[in-house]
KEMARKE-434723 format. One record per residue: residue number from 1; x, y, z of N, C-alpha, C in turn; residue in three letters. Coordinates in nm, 3 decimals, always signed. Last residue first. Layout:
(pt NUM (X Y Z) (X Y Z) (X Y Z) 'ala')
...
***
This chain:
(pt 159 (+8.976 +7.031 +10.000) (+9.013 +7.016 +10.105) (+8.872 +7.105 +10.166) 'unk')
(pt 158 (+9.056 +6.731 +9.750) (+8.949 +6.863 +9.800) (+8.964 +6.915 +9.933) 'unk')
(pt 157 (+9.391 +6.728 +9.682) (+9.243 +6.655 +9.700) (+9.170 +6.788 +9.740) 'unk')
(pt 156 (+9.605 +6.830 +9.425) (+9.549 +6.884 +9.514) (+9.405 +6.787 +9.545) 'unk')
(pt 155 (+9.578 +6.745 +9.122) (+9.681 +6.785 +9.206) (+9.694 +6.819 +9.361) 'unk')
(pt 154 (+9.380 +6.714 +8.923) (+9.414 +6.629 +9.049) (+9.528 +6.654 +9.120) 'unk')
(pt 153 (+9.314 +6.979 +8.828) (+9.396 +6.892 +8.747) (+9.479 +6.735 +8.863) 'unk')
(pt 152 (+9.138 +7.043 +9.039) (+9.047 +7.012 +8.883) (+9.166 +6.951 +8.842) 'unk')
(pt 151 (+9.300 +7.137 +9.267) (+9.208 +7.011 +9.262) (+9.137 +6.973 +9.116) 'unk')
(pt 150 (+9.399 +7.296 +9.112) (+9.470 +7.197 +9.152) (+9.401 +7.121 +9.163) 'unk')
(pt 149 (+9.183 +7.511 +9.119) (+9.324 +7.425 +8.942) (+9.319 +7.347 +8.977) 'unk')
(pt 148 (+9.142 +7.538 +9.345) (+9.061 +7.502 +9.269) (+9.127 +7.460 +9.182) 'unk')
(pt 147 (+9.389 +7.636 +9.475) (+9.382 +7.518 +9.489) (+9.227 +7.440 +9.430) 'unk')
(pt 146 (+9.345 +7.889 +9.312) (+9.483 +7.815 +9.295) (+9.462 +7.684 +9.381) 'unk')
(pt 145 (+9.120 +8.017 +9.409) (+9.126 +7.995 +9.264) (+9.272 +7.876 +9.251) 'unk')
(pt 144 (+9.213 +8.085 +9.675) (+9.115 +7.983 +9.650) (+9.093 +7.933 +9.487) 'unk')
(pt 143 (+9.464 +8.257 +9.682) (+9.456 +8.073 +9.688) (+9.293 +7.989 +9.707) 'unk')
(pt 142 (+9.381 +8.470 +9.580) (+9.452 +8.359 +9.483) (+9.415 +8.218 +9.531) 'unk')
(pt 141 (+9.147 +8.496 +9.808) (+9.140 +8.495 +9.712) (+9.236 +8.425 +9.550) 'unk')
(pt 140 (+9.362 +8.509 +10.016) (+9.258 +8.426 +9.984) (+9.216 +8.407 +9.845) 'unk')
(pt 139 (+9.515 +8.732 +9.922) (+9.580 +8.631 +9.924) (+9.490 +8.482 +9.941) 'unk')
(pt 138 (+9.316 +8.946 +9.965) (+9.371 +8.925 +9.833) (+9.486 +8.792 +9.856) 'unk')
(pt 137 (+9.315 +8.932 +10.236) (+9.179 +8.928 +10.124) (+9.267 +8.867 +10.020) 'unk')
(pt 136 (+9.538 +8.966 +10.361) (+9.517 +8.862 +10.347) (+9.359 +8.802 +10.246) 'unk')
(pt 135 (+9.575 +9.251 +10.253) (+9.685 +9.147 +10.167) (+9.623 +8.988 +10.211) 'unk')
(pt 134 (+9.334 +9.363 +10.386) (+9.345 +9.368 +10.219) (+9.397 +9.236 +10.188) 'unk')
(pt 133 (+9.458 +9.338 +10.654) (+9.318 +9.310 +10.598) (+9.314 +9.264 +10.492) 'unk')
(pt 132 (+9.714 +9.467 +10.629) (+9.679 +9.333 +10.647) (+9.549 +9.350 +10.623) 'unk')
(pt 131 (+9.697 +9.766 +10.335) (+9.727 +9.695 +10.515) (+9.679 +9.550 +10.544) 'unk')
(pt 130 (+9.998 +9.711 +10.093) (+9.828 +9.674 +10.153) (+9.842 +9.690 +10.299) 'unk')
(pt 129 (+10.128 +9.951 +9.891) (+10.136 +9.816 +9.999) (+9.992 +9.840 +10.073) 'unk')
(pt 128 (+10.089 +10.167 +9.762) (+10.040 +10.092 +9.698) (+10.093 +9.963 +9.806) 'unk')
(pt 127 (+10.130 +10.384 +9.863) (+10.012 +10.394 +9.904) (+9.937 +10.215 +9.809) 'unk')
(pt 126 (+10.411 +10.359 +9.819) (+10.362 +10.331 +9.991) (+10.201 +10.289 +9.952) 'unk')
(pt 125 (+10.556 +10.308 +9.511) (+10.487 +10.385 +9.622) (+10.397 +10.325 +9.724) 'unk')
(pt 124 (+10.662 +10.179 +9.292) (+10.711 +10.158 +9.481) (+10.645 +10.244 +9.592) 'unk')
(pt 123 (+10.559 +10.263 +9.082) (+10.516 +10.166 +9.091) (+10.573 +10.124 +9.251) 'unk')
(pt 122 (+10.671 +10.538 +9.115) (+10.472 +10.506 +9.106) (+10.549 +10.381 +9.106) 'unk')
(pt 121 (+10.948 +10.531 +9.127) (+10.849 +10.576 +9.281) (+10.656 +10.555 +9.277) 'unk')
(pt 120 (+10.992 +10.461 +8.887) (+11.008 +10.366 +9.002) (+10.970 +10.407 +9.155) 'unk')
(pt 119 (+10.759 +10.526 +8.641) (+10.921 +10.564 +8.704) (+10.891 +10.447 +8.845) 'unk')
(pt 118 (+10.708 +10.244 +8.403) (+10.645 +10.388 +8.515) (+10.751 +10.355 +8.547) 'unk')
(pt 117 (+10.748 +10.150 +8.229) (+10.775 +10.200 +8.189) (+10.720 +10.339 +8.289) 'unk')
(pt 116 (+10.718 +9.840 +8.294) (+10.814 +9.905 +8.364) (+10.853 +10.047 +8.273) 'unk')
(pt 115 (+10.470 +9.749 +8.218) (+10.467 +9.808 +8.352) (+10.574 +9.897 +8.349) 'unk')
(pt 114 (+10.484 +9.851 +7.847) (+10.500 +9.783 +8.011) (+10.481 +9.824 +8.107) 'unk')
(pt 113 (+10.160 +10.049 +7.713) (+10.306 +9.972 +7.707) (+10.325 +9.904 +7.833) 'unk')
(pt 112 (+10.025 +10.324 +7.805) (+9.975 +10.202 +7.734) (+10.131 +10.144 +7.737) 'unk')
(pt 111 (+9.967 +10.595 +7.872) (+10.033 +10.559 +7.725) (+10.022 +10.439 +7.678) 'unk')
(pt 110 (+9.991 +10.495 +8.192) (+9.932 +10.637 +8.107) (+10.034 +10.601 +8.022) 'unk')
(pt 109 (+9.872 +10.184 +8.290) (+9.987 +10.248 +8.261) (+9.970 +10.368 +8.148) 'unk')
(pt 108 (+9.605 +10.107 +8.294) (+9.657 +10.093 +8.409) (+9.814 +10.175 +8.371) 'unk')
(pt 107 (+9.395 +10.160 +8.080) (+9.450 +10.269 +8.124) (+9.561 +10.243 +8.252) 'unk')
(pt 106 (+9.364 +9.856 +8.054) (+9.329 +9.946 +7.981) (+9.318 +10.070 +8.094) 'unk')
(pt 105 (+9.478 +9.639 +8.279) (+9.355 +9.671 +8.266) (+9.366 +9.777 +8.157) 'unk')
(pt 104 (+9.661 +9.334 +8.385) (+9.679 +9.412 +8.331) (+9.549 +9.478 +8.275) 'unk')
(pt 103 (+9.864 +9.141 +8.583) (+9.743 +9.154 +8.563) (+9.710 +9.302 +8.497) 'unk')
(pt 102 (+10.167 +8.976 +8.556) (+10.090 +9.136 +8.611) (+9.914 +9.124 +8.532) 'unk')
(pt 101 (+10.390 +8.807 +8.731) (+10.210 +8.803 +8.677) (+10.192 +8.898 +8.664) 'unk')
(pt 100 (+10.738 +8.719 +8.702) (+10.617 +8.811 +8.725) (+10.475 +8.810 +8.656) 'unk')
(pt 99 (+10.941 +8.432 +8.802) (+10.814 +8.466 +8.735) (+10.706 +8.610 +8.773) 'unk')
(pt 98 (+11.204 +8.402 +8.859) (+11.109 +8.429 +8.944) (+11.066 +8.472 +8.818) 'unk')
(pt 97 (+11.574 +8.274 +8.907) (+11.423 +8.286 +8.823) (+11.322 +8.334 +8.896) 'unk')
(pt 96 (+11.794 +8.475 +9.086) (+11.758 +8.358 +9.114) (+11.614 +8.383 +9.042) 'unk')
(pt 95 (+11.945 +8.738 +9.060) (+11.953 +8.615 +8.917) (+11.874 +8.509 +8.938) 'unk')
(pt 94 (+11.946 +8.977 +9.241) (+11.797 +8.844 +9.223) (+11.790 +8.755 +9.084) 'unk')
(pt 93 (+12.083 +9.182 +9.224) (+12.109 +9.040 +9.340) (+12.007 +8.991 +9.300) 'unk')
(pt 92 (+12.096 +9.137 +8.891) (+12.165 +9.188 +9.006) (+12.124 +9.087 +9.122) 'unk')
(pt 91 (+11.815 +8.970 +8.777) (+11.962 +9.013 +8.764) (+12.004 +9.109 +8.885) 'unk')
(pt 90 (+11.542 +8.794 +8.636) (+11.632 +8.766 +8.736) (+11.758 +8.861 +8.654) 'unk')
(pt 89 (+11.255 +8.705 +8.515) (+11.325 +8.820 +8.519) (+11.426 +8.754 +8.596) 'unk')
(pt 88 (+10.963 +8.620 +8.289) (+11.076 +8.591 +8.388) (+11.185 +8.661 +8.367) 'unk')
(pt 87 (+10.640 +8.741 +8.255) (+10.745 +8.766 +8.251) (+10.860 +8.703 +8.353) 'unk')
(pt 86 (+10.296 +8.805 +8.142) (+10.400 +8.705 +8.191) (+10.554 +8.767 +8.177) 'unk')
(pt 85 (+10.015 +9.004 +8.193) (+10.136 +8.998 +8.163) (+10.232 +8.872 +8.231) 'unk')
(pt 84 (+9.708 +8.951 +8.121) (+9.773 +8.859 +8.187) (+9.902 +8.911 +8.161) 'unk')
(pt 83 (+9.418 +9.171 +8.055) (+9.528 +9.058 +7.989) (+9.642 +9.029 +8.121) 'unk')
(pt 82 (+9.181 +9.214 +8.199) (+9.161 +9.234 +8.056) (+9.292 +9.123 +7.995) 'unk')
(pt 81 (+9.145 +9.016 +8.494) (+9.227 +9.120 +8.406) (+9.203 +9.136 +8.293) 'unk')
(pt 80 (+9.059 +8.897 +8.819) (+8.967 +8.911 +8.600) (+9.058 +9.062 +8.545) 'unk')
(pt 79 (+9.175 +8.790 +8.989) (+9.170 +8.899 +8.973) (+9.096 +8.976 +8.816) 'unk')
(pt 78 (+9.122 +8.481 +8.981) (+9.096 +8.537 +9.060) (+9.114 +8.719 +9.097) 'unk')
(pt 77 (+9.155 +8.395 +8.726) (+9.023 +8.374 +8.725) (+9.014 +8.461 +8.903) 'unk')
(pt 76 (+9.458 +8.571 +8.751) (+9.376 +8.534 +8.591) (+9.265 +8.541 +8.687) 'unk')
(pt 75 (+9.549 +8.368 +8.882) (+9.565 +8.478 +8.892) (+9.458 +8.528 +8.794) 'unk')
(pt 74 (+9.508 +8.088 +8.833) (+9.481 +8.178 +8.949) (+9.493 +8.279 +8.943) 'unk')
(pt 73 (+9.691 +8.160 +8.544) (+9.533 +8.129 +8.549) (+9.474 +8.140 +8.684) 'unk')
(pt 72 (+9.953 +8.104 +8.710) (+9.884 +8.259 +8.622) (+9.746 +8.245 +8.597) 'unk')
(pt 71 (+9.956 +7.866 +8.792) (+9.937 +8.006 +8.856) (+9.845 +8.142 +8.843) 'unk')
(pt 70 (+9.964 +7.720 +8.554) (+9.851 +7.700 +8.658) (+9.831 +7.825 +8.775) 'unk')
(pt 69 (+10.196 +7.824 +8.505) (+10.096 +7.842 +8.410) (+9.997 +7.798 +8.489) 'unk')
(pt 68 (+10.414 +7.721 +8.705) (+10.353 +7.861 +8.655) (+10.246 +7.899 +8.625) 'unk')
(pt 67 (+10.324 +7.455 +8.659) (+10.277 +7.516 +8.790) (+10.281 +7.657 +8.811) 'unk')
(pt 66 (+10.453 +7.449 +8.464) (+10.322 +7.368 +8.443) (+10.257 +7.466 +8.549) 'unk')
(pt 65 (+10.756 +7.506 +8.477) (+10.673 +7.573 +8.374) (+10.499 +7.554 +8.372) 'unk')
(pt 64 (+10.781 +7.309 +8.659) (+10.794 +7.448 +8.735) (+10.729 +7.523 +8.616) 'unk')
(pt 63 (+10.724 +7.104 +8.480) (+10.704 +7.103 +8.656) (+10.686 +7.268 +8.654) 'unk')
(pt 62 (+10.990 +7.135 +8.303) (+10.818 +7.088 +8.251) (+10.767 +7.159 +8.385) 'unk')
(pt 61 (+11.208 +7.139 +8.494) (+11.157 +7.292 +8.392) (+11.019 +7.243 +8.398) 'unk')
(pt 60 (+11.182 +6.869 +8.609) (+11.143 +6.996 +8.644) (+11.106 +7.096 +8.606) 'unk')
(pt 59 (+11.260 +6.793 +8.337) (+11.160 +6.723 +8.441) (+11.104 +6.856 +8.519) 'unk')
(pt 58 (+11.522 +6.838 +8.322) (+11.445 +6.876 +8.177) (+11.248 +6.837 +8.284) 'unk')
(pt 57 (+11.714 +7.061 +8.514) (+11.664 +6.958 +8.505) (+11.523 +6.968 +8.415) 'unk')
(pt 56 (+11.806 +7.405 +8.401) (+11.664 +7.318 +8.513) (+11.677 +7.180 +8.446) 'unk')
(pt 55 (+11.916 +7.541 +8.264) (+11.995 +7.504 +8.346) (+11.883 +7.438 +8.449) 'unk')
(pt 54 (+11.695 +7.666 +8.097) (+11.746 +7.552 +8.009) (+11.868 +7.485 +8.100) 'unk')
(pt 53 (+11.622 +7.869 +8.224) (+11.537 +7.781 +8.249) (+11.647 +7.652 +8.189) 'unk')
(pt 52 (+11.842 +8.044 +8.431) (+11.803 +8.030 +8.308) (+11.706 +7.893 +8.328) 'unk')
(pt 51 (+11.946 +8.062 +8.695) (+11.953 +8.189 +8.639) (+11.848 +8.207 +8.472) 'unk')
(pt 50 (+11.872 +7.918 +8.989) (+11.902 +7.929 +8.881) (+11.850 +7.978 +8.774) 'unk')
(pt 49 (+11.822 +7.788 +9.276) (+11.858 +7.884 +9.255) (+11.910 +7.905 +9.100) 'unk')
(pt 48 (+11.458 +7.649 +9.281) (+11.633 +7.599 +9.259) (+11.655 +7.796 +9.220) 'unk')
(pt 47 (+11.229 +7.710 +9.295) (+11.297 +7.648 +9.448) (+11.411 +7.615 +9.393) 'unk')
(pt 46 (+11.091 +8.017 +9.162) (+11.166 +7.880 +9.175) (+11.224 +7.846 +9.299) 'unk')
(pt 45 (+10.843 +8.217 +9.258) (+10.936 +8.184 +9.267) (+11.010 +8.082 +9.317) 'unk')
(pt 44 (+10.597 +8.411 +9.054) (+10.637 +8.228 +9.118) (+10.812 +8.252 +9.179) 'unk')
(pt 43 (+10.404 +8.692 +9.201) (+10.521 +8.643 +9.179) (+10.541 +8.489 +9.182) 'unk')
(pt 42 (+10.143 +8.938 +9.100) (+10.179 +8.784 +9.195) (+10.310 +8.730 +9.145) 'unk')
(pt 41 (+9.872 +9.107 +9.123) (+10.061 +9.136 +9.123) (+10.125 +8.998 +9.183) 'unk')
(pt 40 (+9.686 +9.226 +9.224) (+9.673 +9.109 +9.157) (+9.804 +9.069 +9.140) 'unk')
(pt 39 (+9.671 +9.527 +9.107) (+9.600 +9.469 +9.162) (+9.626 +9.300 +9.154) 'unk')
(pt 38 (+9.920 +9.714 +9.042) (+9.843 +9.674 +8.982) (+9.788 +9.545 +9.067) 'unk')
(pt 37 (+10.073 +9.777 +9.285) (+10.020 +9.886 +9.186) (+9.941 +9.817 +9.069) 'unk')
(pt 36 (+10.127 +9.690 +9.541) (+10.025 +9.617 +9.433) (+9.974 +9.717 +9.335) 'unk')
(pt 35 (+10.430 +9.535 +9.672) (+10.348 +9.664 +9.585) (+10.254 +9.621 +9.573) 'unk')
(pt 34 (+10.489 +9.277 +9.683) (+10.505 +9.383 +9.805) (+10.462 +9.525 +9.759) 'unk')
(pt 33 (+10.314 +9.043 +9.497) (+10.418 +9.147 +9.495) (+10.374 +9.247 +9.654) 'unk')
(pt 32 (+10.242 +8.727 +9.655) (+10.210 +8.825 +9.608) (+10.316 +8.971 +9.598) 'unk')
(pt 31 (+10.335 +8.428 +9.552) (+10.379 +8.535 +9.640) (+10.341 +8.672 +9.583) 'unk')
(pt 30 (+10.475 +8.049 +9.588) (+10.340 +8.164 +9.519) (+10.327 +8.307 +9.607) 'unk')
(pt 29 (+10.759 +7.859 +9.483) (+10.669 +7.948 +9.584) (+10.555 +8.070 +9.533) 'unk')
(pt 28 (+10.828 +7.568 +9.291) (+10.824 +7.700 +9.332) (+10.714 +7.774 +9.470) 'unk')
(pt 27 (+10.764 +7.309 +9.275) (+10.889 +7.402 +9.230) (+10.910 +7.498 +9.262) 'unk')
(pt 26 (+10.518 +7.225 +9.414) (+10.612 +7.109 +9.420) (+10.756 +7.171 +9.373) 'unk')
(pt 25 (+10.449 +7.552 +9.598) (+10.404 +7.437 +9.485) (+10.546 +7.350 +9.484) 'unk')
(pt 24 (+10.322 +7.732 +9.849) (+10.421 +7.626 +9.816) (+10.334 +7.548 +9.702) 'unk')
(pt 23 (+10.093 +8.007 +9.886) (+10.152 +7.876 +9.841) (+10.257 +7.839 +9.805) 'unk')
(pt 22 (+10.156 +8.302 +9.969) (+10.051 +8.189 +9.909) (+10.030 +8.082 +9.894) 'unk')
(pt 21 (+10.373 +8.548 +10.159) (+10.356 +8.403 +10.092) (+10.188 +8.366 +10.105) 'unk')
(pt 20 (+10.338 +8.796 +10.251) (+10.285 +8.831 +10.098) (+10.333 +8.667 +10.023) 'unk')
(pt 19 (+10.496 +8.789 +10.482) (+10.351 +8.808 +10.473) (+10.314 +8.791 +10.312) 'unk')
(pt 18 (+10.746 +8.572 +10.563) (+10.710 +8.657 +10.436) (+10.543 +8.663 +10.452) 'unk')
(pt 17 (+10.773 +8.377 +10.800) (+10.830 +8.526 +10.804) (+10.779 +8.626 +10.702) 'unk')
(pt 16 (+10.837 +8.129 +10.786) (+10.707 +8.146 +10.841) (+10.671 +8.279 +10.847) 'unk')
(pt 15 (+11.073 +8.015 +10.720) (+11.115 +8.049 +10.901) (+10.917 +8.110 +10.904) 'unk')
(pt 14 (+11.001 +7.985 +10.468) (+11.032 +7.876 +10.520) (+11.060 +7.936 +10.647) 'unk')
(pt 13 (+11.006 +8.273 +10.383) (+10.916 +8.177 +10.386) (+10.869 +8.064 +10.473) 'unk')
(pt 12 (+11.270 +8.329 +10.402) (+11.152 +8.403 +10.521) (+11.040 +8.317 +10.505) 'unk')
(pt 11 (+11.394 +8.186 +10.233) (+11.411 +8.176 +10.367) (+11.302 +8.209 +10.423) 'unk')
(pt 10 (+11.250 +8.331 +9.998) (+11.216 +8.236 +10.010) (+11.274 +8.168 +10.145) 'unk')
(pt 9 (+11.436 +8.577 +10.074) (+11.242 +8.578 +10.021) (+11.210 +8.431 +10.085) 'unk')
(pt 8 (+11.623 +8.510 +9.999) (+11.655 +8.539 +10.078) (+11.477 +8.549 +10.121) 'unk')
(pt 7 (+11.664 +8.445 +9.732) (+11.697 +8.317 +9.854) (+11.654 +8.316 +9.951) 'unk')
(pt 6 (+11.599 +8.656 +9.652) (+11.515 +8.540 +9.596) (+11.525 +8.471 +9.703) 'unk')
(pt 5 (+11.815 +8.808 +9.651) (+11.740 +8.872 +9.712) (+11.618 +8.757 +9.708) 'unk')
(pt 4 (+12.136 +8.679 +9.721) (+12.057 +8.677 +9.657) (+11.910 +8.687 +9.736) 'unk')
(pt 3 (+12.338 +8.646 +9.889) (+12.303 +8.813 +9.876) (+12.211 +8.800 +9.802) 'unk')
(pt 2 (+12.490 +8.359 +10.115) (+12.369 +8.409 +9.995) (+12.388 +8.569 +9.975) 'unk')
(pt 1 (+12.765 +8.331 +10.274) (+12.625 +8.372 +10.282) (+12.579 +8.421 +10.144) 'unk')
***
């Protein structure tokens, strides 16, 4: 059995189980963070279990790097952030790639610098999970900007 916390995300997906899924893309999965200390908080996460990009089939990387970046611009035109943090992360149980979006505003972190420079109870705090209402607002919302891309880069027909 798996322990990887990615795999294990992306199961729930696929059984229909993860409230905070957006979209399936041809590489990855679209997923809003289970926090939202910063508004907009969206996760890609790869459909291959693997630790580094340069261990991706050269086809795919392109793919899964394209459909990132088409992400983040959903994210982007659907939460209007002053700046866009990008970041791929994976270690301990979650070596499996996953892309963090943070959407980022002038005073959102006291001092200015990374997210991860708040302690780990502000950025895990309760008051920052959505009640359903919200998470499915805010999950409309990506995915209407995210199958707008798509349909502009023909990826997606009009639906």
């Amino acid at each position: 059995m798996c322990d990887c916390l990615v795999c294990s995300r992306i199961e729930q997906i696929r059984r229909g189980e993860n409230p905070y899924f957006v979209e399936e893309l041809s590489t990855g999965y679209v997923v809003l963070g289970d926090y939202q200390r910063f508004p907009g908080y969206t996760l890609f996460l790869c459909k291959e279990h693997a630790s580094e990009l340069h261990h991706l089939d050269r086809e795919f990387r392109n793919r899964f790097l394209d459909e990132m970046s088409l992400t983040a611009e959903a994210v982007y035109r659907a939460f209007q952030p002053e700046k866009l943090n990008y970041e791929l992360l994976g270690k301990g149980n979650a070596v499996h790639m996953h892309w963090h979006l943070f959407p980022r505003k002038t005073g959102d972190v006291p001092g200015g610098g990374p997210v991860w420079r708040l302690p780990s109870e502000e950025m895990y705090d309760e008051k920052y999970r959505l009640t359903t209402e919200e998470l499915e607002n805010r999950k409309r919302k990506l995915r209407t900007e995210l199958h707008r891309l798509m349909r502009e880069a023909g990826i997606l027909n009009a639906r």
